[in-house]
C-alpha positions in Angstrom: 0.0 0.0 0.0 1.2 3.6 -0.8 2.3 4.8 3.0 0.7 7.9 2.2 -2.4 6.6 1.7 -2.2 4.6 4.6 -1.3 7.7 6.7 -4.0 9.5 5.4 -6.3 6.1 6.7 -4.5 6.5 10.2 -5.2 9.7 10.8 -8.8 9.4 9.7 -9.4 6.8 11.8 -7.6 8.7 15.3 -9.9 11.5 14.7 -12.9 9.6 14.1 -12.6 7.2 17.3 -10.8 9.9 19.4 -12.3 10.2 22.7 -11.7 13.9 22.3 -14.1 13.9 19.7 -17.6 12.7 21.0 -19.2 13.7 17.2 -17.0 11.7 15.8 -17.7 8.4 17.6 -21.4 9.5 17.6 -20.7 10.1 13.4 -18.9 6.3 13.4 -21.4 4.7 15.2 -24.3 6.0 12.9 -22.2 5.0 10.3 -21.4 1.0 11.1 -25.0 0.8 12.2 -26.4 1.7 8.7 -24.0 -0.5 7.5 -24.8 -3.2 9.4 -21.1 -3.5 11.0 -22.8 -2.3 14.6 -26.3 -2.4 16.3 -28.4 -0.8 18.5 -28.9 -1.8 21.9 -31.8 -4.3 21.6 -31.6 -5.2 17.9 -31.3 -8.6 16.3 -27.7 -8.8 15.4 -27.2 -8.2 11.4 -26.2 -11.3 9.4 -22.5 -12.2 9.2 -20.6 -10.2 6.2 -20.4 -12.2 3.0 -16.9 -14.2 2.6 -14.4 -12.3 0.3 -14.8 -13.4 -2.9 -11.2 -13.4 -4.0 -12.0 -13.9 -7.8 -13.0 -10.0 -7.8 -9.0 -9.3 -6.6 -7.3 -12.5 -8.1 -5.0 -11.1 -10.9 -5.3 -14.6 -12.3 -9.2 -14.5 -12.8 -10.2 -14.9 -16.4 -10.8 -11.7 -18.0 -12.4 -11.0 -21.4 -10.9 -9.1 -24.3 -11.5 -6.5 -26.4 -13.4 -8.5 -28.9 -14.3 -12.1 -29.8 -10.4 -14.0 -29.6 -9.2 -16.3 -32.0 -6.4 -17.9 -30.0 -6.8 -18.6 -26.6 -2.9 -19.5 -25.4 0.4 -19.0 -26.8 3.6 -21.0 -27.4 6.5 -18.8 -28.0 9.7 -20.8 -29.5 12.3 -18.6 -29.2 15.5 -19.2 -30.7 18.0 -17.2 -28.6 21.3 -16.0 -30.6 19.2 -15.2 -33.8 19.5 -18.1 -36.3 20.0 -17.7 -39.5 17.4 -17.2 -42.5 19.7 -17.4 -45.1 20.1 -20.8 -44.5 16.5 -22.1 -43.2 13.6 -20.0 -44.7 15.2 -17.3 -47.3 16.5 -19.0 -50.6 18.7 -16.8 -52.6 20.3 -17.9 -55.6 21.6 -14.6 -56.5 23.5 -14.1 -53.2 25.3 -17.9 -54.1 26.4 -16.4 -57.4 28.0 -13.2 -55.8 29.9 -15.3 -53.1 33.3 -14.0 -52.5 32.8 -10.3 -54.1 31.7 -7.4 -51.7 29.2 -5.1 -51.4 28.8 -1.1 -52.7 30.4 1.0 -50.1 26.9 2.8 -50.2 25.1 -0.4 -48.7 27.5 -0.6 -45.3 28.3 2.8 -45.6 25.8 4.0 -42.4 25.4 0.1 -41.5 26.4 -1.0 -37.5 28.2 -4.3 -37.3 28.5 -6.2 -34.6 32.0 -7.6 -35.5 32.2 -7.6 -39.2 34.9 -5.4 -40.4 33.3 -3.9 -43.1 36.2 -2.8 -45.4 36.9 -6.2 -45.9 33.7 -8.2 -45.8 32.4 -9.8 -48.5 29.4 -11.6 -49.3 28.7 -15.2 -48.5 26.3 -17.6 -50.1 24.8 -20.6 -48.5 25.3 -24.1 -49.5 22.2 -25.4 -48.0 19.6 -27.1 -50.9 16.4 -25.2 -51.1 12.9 -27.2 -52.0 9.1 -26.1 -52.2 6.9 -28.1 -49.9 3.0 -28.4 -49.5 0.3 -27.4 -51.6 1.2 -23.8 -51.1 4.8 -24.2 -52.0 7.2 -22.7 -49.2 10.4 -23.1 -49.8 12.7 -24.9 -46.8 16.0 -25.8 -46.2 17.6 -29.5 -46.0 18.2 -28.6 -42.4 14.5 -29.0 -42.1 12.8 -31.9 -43.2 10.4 -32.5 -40.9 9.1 -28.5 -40.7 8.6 -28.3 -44.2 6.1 -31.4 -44.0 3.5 -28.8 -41.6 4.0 -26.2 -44.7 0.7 -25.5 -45.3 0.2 -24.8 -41.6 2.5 -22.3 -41.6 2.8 -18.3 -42.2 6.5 -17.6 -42.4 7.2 -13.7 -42.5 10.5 -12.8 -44.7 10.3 -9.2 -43.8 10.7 -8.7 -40.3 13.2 -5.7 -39.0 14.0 -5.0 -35.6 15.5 -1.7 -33.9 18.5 -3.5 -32.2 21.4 -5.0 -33.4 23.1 -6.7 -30.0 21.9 -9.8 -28.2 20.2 -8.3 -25.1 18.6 -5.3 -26.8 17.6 -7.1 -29.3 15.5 -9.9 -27.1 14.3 -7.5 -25.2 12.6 -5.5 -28.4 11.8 -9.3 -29.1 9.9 -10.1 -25.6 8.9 -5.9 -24.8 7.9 -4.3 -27.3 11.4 -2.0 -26.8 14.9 -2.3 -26.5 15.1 -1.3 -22.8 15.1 -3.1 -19.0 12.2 -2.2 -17.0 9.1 -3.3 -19.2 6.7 -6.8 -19.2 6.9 -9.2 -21.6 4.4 -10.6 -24.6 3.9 -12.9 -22.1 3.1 -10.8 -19.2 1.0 -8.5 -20.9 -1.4 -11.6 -22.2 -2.0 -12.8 -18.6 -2.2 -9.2 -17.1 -5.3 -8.8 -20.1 -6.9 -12.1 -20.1 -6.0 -14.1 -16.9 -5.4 -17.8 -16.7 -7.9 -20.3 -17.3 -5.5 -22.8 -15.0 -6.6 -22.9 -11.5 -3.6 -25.5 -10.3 -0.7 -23.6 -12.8 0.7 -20.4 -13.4 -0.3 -18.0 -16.8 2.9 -18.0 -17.9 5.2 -20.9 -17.5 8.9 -20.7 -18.6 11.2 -23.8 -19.8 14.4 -23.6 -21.1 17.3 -25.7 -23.2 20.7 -24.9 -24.0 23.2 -22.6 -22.5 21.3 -19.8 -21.2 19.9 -16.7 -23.8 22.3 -13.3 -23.1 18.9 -11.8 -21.7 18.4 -14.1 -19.1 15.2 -13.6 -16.8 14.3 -10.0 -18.5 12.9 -12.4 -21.3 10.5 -13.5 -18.8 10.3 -10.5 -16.5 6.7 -8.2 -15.8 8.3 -5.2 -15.7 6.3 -2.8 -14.0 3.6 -4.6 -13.9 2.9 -6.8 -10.6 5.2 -9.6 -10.3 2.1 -11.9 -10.6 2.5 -11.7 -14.6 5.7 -12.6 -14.4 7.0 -16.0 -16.1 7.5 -18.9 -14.0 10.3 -20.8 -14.6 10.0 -24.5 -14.3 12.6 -27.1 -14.7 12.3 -30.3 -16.8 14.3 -32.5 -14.3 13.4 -33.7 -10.9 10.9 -30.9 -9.3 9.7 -28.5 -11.6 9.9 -25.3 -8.8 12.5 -25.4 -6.1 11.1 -25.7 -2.3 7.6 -27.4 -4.4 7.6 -30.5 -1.7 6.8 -29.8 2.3 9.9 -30.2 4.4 10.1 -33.0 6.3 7.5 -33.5 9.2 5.1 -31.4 7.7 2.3 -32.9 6.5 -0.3 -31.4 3.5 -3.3 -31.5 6.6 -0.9 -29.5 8.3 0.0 -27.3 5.8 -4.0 -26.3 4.9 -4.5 -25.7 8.4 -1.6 -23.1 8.6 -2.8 -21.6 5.2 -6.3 -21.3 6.3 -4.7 -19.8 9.7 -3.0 -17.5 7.4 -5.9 -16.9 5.0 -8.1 -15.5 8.5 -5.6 -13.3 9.5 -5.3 -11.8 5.5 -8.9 -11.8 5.4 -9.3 -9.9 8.6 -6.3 -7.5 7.2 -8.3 -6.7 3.8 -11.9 -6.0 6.1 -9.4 -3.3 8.2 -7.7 -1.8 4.7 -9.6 -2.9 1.6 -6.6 -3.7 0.2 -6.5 -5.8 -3.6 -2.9 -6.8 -2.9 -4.0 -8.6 0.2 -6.9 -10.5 -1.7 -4.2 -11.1 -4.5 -2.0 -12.6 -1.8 -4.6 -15.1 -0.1 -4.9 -16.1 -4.0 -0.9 -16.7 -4.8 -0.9 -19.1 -1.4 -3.8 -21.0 -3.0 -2.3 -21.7 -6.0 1.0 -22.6 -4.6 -0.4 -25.0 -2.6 -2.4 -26.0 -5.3 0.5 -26.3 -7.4 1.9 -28.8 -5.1 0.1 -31.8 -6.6 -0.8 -30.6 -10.2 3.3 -29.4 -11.1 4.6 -33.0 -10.4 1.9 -34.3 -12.4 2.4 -32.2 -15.1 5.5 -33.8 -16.0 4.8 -37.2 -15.0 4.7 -38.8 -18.4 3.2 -42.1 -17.8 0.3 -41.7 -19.6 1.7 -40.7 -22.6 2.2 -43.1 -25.5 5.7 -44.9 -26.5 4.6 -43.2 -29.9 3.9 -39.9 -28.8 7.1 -39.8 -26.6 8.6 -41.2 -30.1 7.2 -38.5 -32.5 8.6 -35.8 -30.1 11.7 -37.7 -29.5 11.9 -37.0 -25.8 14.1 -40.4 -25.6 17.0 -39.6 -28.1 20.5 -39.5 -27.4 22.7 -36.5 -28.3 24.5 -36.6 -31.4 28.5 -37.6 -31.4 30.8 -35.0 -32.1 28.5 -32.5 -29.8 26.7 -28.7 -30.9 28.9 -26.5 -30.1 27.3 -23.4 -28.7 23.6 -24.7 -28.9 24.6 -27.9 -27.5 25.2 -27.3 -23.8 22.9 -29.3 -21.1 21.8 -32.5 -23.7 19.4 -30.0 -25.7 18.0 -32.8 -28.2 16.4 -34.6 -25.1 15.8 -31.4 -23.0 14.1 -29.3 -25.7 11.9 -32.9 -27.1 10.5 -32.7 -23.3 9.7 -29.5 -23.2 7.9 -29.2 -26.8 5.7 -31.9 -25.2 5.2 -30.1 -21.6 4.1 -27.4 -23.7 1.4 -29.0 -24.9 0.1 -30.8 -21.2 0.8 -26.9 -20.3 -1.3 -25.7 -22.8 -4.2 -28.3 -21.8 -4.2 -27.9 -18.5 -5.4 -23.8 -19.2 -1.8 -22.1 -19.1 -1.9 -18.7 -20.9 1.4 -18.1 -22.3 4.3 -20.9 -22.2 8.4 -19.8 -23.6 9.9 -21.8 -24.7 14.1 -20.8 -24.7 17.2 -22.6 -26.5 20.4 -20.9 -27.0 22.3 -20.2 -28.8 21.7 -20.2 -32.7 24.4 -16.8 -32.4 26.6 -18.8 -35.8 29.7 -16.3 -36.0 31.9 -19.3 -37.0 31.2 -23.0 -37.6 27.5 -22.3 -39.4 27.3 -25.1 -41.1 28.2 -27.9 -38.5 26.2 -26.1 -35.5 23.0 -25.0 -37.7 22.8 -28.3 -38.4 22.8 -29.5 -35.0 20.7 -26.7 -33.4 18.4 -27.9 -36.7 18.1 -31.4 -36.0 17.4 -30.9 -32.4 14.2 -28.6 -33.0 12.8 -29.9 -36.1 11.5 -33.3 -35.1 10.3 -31.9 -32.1 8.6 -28.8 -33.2 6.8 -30.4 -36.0 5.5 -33.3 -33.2 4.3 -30.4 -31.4 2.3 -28.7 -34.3 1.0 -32.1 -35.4 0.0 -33.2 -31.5 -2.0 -29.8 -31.0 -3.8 -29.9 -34.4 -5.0 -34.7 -33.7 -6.1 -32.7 -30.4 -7.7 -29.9 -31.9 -5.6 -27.8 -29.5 -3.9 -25.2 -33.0 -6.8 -23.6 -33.8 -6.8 -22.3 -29.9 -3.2 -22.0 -29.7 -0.8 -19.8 -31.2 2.8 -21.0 -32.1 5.6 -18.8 -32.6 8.8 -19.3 -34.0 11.6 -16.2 -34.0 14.9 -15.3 -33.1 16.1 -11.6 -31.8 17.1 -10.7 -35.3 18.8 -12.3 -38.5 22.0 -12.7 -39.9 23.7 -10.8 -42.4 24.8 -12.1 -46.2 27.9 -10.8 -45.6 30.8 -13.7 -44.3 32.0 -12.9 -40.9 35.6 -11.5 -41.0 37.0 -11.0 -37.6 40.4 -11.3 -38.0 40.1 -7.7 -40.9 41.6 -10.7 -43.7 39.6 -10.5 -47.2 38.2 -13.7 -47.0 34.5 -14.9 -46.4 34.4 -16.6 -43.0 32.4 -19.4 -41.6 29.5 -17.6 -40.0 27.0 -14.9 -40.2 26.9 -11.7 -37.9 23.6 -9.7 -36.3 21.4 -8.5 -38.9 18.0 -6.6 -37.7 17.3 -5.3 -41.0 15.4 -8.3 -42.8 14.8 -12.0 -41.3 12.3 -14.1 -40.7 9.8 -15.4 -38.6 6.7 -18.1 -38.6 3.4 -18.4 -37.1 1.0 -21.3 -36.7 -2.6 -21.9 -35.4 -4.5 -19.6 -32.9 -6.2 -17.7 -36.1 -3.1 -17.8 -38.6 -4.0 -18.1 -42.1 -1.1 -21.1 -43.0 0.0 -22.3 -46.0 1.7 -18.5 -47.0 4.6 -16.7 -47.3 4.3 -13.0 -46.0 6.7 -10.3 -47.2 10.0 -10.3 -49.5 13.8 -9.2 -49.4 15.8 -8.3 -52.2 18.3 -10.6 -54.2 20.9 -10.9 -51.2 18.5 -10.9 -48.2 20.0 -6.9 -47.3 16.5 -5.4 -47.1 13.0 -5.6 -47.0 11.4 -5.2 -50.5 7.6 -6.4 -49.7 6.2 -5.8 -47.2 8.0 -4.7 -44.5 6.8 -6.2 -41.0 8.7 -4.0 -37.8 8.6 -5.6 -34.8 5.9 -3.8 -32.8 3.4 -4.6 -36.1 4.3 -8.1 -35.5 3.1 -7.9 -31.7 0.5 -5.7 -32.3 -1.2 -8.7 -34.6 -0.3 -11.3 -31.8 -2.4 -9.1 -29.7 -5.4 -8.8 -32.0 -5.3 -13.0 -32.2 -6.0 -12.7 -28.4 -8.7 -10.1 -29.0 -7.3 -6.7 -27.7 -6.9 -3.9 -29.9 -2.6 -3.1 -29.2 -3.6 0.7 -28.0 -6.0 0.0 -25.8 -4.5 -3.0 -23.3 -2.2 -0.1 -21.7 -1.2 0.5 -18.1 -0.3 3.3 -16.3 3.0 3.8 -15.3 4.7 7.0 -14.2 2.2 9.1 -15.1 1.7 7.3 -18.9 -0.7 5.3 -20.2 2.4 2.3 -21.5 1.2 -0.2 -24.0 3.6 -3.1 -25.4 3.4 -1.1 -29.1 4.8 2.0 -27.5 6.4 2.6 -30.4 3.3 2.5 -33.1 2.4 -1.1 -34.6 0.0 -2.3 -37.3 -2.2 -5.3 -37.2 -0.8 -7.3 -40.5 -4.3 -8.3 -41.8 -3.2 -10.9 -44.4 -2.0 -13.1 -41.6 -5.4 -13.4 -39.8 -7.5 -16.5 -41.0 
């Protein structure tokens, strides 16, 4: 509570009840008797005060949107490190046939590089075979074989541009809507609109593979918003929360008889201030205690099929030879378990899940650790899209696939040498992105680049247009979901945004 406002309570209260002030205890007592709170001498005692109904102060409560939804949860696969579309979604034949000359001084003149010495870079084309697939005819890379079978499924943006070209700005303009600390995530601002529909679970549940993305728990974070839209990170070994089981001697009947011992005294607290954060807080102890027995079921996987568990590959082994930077942690069998807890999450009425692997950030050794980072998220992402649609889960659920920003045609050079290297630097001028399900009209390809993959030339989609249609698939109109913060209304398209209408279904 603000301690001004709580001062101004206090004082209120020691002039009212002041034995100084005989009108004022006369005043209170008329007061509370009108109420019903006090009686007259000889009157029939008033009935008891209704029970708090926390559902009017949960922050959890189901909420409804602006207008009629389309999708009502999201998976967000993010890609930390930025992957590359050159060699996964982007064919371009003309960038193979300049390999090894360099680009206009007028193209890089103004252009900000990460590492890539620009006097000496030169243009690198991508050895990975290209094929149409579906009846609509997207085009995927050999790296994917298993993606490319859910084509028609999919809407894969080529024109995406971003505002930041580093790691950490750039997944924050990813996850926030801007490149800056301080502000909630897609996620956060889904479950702050709408609420969970999961009474045992939180709205936005967290799981992550690989090394660790370079913006760490501010991919996750709510920002100003109350820490109850936060993300939840869960692990996919042993507990999924630390501190989830009772210590030792303490039994659950003991436990709900020190929550409900807790829950009296809040309850008494909120009649004394009115306070929402109080109600809010009876509500977080109830689903933590709920939690309890529905987390350890979530990942209990014994009533899942061998074949499901197959299709997913939640069972394989890593790879000889290891992944290099995406391979930290036994990713192939990590990231297969958590495409498939994505799915129980999404069942069980969880709003928003993320979904993390790094790193995809290919400066050297492309072509060995694509490849791995590839194979370990195909066959699992494709099981996910096809499990959700036998379940009739996709139409309901949007999927998201997307990395912080591209990577640029140009060969990274390092060492100055006039040479094309073995990797790709940070490009936030033109990649790409996909969508499935939740409202997504599949089966297209939106937007263009030019010959070399420099530029949008179709198209363009910025970032905040891209969350500003995510929004709309959940039913909110991107300027009006908003919340005030230091004396502004802040909305996650801060910076403008257009819903991309030929994306919608």
């Amino acid at each position: 509570m603000d301690p001004r406002r709580e001062y101004l309570l206090q004082t209120r209260r020691h002039f009212l009840t002041s034995t100084a002030s005989g009108l004022g205890g006369l005043a209170l007592a008329s007061m509370l008797t009108r109420d019903g709170v006090a009686v007259e001498r000889g009157q029939p005692t008033a009935a008891a005060p209704a029970k708090l109904d926390l559902d009017q102060y949960n922050p959890l409560a189901v909420r409804q949107p602006h207008f009629a939804p389309k999708a009502k949860a999201c998976i967000f696969l993010f890609q930390a490190g930025a992957p590359s579309q050159l060699d996964m979604f982007d064919p371009k034949p003309k960038l193979n046939e300049l390999h090894g000359q360099p680009l206009p001084e007028s193209m890089t003149k103004n252009v900000r590089f990460a590492f890539i010495k620009k006097e000496t870079a030169l243009l690198m084309g991508s050895p990975r075979k290209f094929t149409k697939h579906g009846e609509c005819g997207m085009d995927f890379s050999d790296f994917l074989p298993h993606l490319s079978t859910c084509a028609d499924d999919i809407a894969l943006i080529r024109s995406l541009h971003t505002d930041a070209f580093n790691h950490h700005p750039g997944q924050l303009m990813l996850n926030c809507g801007v490149p800056r600390f301080g502000r909630p995530t897609l996620g956060s601002w889904l479950v702050y609109g709408l609420g969970s529909e999961s009474e045992n679970l939180p709205g936005y549940v967290v799981l992550t593979a690989g090394r660790g993305s370079s913006g760490g728990a501010s991919n996750w974070s709510s920002g100003f918003l109350p820490s109850t839209f936060q993300g939840v990170l869960f692990r996919n070994q042993g507990d999924p929360l630390l501190n989830l089981q009772n210590p030792a001697g303490l039994s659950r009947e003991l436990q709900r008889k020190s929550l409900d011992a807790l829950a009296a005294l809040n309850h008494s607290r909120f009649g004394h201030l009115g306070d929402p954060e109080i109600a809010s807080r009876i509500a977080a102890y109830e689903l933590a205690f709920r939690m309890q027995a529905a987390a350890p079921e979530l990942i209990d996987l014994s009533r899942e099929t061998q074949a499901t568990l197959d299709a997913y590959g939640v069972e394989r082994p890593e790879p000889p030879g290891g992944g290099g930077r995406g391979g930290a942690g036994k990713p192939f069998s990590r990231y297969a378990l958590n495409c498939l807890l994505a799915r129980r999450l999404v069942e069980r009425g969880v709003r928003f899940v993320s979904l993390i692997h790094a790193s995809w950030d290919h400066h050297s050794n492309l072509d060995k650790e694509l490849h791995y980072n590839c194979t370990m998220a195909d066959q699992p992402v494709t099981a996910l899209l096809r499990d959700l649609k036998q379940r009739g889960l996709l139409d309901s659920t949007l999927v998201v696939w997307a990395g912080e920003f591209g990577r640029t045609p140009l060969g990274e050079n390092r060492s100055g040498k006039r040479e094309t290297g073995t990797g790709r630097d940070h490009h936030p001028a033109a990649f790409s992105v996909w969508m499935a399900g939740g409202g997504i009209r599949g089966g297209q390809v939106y937007g263009a680049t030019d010959e070399i993959g420099w530029h949008p030339v179709e198209n363009p989609v910025h970032m905040n247009d891209f969350h500003a249609t995510i929004l709309h698939l959940f039913g909110f109109d991107h300027r009006k979901l908003t919340y005030p913060f230091s004396g502004l209304e802040i909305r996650l398209t801060d910076q403008g945004g257009k819903v991309i209408e030929p994306l919608l279904a």
